[in-house]
MMTF fields as JSON, N, C-alpha, C and O atoms, coordinates in Angstrom:
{
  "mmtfVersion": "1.0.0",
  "mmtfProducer": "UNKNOWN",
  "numBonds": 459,
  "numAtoms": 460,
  "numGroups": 115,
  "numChains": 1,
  "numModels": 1,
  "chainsPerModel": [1],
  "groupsPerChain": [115],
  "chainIdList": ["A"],
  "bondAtomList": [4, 2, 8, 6, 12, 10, 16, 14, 20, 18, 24, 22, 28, 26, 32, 30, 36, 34, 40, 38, 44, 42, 48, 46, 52, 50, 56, 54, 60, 58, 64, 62, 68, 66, 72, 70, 76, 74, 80, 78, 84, 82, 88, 86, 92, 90, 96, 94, 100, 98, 104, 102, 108, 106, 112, 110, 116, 114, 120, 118, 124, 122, 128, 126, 132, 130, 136, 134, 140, 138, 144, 142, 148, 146, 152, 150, 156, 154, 160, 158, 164, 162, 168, 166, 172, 170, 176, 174, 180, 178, 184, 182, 188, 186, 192, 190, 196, 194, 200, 198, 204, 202, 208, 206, 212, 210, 216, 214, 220, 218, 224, 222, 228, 226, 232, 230, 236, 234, 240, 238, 244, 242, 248, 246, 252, 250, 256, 254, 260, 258, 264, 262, 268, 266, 272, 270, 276, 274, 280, 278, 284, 282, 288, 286, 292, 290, 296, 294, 300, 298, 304, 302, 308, 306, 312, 310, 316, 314, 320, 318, 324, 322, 328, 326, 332, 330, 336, 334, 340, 338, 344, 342, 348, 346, 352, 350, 356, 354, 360, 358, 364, 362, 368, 366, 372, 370, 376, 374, 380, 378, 384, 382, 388, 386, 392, 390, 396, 394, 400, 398, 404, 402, 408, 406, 412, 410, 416, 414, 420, 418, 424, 422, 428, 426, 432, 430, 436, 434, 440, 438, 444, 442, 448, 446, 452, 450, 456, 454],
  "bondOrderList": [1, 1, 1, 1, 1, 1, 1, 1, 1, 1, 1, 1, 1, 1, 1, 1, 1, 1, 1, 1, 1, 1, 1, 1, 1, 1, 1, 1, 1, 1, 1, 1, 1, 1, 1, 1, 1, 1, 1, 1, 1, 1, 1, 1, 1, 1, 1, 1, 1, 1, 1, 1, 1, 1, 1, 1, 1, 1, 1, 1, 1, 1, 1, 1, 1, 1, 1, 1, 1, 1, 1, 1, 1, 1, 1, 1, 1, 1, 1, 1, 1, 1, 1, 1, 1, 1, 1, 1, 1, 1, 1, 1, 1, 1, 1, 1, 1, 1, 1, 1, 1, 1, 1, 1, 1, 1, 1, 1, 1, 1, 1, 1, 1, 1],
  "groupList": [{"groupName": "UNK", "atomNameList": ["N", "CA", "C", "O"], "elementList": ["N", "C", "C", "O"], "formalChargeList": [0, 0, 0, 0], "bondAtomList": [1, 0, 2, 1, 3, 2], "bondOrderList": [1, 1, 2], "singleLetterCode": "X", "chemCompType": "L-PEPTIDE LINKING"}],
  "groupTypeList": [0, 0, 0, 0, 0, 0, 0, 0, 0, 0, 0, 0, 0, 0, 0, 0, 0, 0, 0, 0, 0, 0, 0, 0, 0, 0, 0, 0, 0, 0, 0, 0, 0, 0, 0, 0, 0, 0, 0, 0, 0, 0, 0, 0, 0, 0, 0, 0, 0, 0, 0, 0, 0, 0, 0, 0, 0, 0, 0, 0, 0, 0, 0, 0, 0, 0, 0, 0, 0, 0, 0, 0, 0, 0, 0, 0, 0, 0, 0, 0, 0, 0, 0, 0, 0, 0, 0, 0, 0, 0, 0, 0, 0, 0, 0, 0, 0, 0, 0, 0, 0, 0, 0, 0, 0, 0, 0, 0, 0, 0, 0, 0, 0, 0, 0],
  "groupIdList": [1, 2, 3, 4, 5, 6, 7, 8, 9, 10, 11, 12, 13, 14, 15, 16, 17, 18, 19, 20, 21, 22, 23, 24, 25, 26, 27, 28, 29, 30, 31, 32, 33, 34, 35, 36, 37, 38, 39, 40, 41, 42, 43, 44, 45, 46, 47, 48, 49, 50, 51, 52, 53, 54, 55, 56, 57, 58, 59, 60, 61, 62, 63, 64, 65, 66, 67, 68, 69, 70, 71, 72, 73, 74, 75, 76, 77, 78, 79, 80, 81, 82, 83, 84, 85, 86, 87, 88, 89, 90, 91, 92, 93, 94, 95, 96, 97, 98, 99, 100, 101, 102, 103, 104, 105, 106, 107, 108, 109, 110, 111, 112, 113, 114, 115],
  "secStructList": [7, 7, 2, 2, 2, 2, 2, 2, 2, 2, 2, 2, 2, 2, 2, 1, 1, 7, 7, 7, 1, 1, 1, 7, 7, 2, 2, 2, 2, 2, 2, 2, 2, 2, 2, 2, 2, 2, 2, 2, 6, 6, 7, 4, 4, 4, 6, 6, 7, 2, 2, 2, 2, 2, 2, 2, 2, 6, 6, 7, 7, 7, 1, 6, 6, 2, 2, 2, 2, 2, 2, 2, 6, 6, 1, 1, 2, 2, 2, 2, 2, 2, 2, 2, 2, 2, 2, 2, 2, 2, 2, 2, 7, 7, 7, 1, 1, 2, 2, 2, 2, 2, 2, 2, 2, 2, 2, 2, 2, 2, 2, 2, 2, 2, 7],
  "xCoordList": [26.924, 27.349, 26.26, 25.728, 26.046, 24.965, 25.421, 26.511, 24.404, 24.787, 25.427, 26.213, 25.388, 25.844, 27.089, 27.85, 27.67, 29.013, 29.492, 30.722, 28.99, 29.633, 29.799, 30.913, 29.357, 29.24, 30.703, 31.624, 30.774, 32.336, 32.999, 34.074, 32.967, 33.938, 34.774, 35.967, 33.464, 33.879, 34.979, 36.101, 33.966, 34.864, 36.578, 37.514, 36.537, 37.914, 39.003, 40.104, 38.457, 38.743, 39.115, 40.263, 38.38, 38.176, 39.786, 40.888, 38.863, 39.321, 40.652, 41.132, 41.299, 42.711, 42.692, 43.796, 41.505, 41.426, 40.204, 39.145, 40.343, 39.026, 37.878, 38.313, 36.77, 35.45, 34.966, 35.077, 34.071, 33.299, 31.535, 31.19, 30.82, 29.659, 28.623, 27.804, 28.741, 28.594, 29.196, 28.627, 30.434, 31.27, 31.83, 32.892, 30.746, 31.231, 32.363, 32.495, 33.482, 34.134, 34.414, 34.818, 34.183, 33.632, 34.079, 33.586, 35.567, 36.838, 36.171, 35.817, 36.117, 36.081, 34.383, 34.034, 33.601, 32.088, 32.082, 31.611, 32.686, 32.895, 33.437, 33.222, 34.089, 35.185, 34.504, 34.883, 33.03, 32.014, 31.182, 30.916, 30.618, 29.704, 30.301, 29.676, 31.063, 31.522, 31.773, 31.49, 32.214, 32.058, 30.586, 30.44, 29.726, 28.657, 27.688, 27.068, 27.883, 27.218, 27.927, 27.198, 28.586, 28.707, 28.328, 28.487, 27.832, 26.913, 25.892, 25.722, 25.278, 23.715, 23.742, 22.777, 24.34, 24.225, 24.679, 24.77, 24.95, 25.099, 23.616, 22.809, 23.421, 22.315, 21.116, 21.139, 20.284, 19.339, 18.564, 17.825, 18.588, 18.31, 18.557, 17.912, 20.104, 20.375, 20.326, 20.763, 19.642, 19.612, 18.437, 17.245, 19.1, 18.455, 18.105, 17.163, 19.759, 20.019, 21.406, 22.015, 22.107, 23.126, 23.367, 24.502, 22.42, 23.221, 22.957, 23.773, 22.137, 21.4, 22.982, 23.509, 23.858, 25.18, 26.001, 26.653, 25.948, 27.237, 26.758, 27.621, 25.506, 25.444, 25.721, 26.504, 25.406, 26.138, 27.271, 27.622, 28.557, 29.523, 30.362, 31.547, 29.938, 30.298, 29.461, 29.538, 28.891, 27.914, 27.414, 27.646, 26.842, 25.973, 24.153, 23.56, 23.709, 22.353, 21.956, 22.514, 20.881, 20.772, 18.851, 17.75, 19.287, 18.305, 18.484, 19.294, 17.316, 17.604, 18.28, 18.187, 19.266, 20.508, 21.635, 22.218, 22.062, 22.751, 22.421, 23.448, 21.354, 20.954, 21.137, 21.401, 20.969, 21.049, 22.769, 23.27, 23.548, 24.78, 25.489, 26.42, 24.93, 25.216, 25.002, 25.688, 23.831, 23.431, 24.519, 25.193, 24.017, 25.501, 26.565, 27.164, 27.245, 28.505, 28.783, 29.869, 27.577, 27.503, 27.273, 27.429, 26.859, 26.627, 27.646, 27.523, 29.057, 30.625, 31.31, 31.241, 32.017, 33.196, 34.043, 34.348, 34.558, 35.384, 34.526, 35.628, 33.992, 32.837, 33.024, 33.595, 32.289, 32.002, 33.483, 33.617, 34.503, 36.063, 36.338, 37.493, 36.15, 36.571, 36.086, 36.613, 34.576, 33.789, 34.46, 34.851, 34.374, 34.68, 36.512, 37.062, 37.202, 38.243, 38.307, 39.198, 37.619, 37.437, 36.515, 36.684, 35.642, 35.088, 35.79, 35.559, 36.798, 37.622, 38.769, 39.558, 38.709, 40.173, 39.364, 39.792, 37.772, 37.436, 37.606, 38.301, 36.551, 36.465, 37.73, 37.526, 39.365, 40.308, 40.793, 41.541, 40.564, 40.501, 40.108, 39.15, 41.562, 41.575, 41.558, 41.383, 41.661, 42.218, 41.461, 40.433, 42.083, 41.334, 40.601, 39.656, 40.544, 39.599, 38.808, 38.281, 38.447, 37.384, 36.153, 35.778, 35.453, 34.368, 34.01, 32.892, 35.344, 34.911, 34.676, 33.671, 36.025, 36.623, 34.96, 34.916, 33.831, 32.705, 31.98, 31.529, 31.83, 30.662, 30.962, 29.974, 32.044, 32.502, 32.124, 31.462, 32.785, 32.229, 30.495, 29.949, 29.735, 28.664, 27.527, 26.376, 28.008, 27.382, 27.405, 26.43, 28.436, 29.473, 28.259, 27.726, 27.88, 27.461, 26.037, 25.46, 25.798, 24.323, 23.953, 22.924, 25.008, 24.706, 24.521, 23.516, 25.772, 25.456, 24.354, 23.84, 23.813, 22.617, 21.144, 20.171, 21.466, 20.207, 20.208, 19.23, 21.442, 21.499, 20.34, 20.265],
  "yCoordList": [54.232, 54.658, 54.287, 53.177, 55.07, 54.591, 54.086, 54.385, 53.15, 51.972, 52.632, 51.813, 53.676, 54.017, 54.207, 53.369, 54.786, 55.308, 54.091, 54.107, 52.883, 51.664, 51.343, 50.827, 51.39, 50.74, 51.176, 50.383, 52.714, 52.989, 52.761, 52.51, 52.643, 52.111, 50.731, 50.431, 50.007, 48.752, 48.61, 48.146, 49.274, 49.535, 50.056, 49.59, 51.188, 51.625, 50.129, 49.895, 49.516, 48.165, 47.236, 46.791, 46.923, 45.753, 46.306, 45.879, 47.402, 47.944, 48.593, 49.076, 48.811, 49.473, 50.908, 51.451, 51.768, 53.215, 53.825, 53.213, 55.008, 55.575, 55.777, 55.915, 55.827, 55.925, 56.458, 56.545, 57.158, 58.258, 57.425, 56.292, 58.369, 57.826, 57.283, 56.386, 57.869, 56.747, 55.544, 54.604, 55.821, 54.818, 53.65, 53.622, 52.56, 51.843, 51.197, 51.398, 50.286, 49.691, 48.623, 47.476, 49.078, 48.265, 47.097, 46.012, 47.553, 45.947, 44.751, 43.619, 45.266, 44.07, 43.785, 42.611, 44.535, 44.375, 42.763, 41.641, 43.241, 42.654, 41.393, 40.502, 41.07, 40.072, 39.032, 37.861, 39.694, 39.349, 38.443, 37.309, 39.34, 39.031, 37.809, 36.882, 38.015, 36.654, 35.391, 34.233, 35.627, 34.492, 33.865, 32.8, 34.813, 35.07, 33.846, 32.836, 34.413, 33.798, 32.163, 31.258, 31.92, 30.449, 29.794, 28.577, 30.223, 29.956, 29.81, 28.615, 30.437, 30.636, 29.354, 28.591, 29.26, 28.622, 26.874, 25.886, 27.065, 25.378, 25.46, 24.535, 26.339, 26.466, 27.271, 28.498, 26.645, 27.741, 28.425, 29.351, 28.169, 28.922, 30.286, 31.195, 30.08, 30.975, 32.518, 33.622, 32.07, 33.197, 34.488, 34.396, 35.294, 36.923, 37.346, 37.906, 36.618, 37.291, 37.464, 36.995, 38.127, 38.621, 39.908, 40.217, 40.677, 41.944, 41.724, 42.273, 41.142, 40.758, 40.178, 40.62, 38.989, 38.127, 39.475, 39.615, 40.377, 40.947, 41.762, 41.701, 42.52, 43.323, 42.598, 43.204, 41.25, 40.324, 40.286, 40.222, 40.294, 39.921, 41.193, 41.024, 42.372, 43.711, 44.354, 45.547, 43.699, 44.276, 45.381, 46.539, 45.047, 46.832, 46.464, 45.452, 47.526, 47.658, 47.528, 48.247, 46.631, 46.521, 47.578, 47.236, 48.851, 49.678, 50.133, 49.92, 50.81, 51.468, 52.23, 52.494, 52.891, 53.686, 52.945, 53.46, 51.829, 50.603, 50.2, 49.854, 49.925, 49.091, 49.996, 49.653, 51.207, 52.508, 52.145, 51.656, 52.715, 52.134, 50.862, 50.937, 50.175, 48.85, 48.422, 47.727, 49.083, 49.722, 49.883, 49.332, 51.47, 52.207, 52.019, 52.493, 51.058, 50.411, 49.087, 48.629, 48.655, 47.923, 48.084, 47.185, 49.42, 49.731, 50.408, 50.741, 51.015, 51.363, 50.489, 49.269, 51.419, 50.559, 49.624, 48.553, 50.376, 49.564, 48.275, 47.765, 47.731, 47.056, 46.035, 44.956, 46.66, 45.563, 45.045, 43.823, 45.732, 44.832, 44.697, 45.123, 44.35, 43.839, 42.313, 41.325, 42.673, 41.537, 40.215, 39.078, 40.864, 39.83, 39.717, 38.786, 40.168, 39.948, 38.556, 37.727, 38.424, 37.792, 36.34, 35.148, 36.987, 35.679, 34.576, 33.372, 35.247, 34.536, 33.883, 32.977, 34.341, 33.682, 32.271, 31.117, 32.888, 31.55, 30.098, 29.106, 30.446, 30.102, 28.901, 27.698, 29.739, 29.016, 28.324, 27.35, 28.603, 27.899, 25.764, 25.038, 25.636, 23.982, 23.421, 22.203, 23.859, 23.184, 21.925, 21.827, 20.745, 19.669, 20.3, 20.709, 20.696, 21.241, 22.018, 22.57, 22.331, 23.438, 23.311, 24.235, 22.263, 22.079, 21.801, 21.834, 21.507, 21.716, 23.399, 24.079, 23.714, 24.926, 26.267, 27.459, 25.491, 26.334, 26.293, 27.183, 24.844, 24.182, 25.151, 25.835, 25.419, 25.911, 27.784, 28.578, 27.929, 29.7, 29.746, 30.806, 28.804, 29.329, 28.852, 29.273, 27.693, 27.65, 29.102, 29.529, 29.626, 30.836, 31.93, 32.688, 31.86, 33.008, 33.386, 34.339, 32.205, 31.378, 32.262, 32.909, 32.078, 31.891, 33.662, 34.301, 34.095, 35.613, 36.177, 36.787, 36.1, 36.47, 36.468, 37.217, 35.547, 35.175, 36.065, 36.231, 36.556, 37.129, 37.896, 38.311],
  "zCoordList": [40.829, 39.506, 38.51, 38.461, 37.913, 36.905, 35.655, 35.167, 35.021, 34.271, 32.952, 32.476, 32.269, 31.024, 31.806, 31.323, 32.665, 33.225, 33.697, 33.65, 34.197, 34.686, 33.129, 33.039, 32.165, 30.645, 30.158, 29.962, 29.978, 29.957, 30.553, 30.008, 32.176, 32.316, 32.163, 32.105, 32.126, 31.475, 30.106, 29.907, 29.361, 28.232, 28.196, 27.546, 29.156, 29.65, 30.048, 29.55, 30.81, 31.452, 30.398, 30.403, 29.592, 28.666, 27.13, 26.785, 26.769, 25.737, 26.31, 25.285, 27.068, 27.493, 27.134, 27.159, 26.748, 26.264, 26.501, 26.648, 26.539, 27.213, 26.228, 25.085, 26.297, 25.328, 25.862, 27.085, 25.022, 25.49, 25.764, 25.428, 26.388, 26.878, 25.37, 25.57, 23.98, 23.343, 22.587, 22.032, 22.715, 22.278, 23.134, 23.756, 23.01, 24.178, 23.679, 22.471, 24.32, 24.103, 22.613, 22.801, 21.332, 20.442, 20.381, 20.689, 19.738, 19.802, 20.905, 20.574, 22.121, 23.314, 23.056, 23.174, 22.803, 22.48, 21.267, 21.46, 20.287, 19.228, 19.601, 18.779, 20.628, 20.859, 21.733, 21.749, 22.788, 23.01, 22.514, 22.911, 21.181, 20.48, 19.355, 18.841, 19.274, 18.011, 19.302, 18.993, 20.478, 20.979, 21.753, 22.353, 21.52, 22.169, 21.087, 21.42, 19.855, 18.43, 18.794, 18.386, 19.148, 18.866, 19.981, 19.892, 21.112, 22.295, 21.263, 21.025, 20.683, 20.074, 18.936, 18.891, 18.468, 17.28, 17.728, 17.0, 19.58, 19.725, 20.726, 20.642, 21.42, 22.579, 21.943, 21.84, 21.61, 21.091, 22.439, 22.106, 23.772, 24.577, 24.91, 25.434, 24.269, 24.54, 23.741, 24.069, 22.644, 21.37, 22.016, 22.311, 22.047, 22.058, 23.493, 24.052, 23.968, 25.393, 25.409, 26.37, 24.407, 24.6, 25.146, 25.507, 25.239, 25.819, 27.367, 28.107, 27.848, 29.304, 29.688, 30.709, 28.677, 28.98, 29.231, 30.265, 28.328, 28.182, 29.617, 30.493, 29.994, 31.007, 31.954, 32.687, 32.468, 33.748, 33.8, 34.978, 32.732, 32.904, 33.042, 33.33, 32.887, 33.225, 34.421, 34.715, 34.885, 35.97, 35.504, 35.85, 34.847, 34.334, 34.4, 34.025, 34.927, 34.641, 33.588, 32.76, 33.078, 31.57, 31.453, 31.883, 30.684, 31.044, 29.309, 28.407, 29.48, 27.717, 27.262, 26.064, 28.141, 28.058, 27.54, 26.586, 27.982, 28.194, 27.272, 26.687, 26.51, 25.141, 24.018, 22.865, 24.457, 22.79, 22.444, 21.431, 24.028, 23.847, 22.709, 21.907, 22.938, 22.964, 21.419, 20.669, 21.245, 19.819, 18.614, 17.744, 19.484, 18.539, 18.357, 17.391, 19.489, 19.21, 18.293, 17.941, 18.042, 17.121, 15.597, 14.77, 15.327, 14.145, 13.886, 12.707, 14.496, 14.107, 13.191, 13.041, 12.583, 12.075, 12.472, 11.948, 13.915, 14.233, 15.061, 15.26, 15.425, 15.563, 14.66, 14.817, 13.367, 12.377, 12.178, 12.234, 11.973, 11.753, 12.674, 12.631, 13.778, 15.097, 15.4, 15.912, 14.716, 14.693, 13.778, 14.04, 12.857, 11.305, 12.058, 11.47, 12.79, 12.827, 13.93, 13.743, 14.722, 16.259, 15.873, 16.13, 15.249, 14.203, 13.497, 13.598, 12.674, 11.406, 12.696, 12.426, 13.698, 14.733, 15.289, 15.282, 15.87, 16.355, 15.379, 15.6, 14.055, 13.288, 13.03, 12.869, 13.042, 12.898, 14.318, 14.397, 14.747, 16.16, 15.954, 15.689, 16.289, 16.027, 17.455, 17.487, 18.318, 19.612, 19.532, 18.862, 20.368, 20.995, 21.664, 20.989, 23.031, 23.661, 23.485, 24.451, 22.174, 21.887, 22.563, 23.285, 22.422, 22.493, 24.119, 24.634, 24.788, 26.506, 26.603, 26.808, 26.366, 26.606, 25.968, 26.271, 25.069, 24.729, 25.682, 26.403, 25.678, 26.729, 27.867, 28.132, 28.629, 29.821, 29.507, 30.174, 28.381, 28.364, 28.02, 28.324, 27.49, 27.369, 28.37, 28.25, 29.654, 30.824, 31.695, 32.314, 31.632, 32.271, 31.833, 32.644, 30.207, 30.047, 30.544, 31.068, 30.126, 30.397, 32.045, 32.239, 33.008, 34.106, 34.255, 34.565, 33.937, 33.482, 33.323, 34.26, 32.211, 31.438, 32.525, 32.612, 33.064, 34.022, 35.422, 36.151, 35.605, 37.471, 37.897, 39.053]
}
């Protein structure tokens, strides 16, 4: 399957609705990326390998098809309020365990990013 068509389908998967070959999954993209940013901002290793994270954890080829994608779904609407929505939740996010419960998703992603 090639990686823009594994990309939707991911999205199909993630997002519970179908997208078309440029509309990747935004909401779940978004839901990604705001948890993605607080990997970055404790690991500076890890800054400006998020789409490499997000293509490991969807098994997708990360090719320039896959990145225009990835793109354009980021410059949507629903995107940007998906983002600022997923953000403002972490943000309020009190748990005791936060800070395992990061440590643990951004080894995870870490490990991703690298396959």
């Amino acid at each position: 399957m090639a990686g823009s068509d594994r990309l939707r389908d991911a999205g199909v998967a993630a997002g519970g609705r179908g997208v078309g070959r440029d509309a990747v999954a935004a909401k779940s993209l978004a839901q990604f990326d705001a948890g993605y940013a607080q990997c970055e901002r404790r690991y500076e290793h890890m800054r400006g390998h998020r789409d490499a994270a997000y293509a490991g954890v969807y098994r997708l080829r990360l090719d320039a098809a896959t990145r225009e994608q990835l793109a354009a779904a980021r410059k949507s609407a629903e995107y940007k309020s998906a983002h600022r929505s997923a953000a403002q939740a972490l943000a309020k996010d009190k748990s005791a365990d936060l800070d395992q419960r990061l440590d643990q998703q951004c080894q995870a992603l870490w490990r991703e990013a690298n396959r």
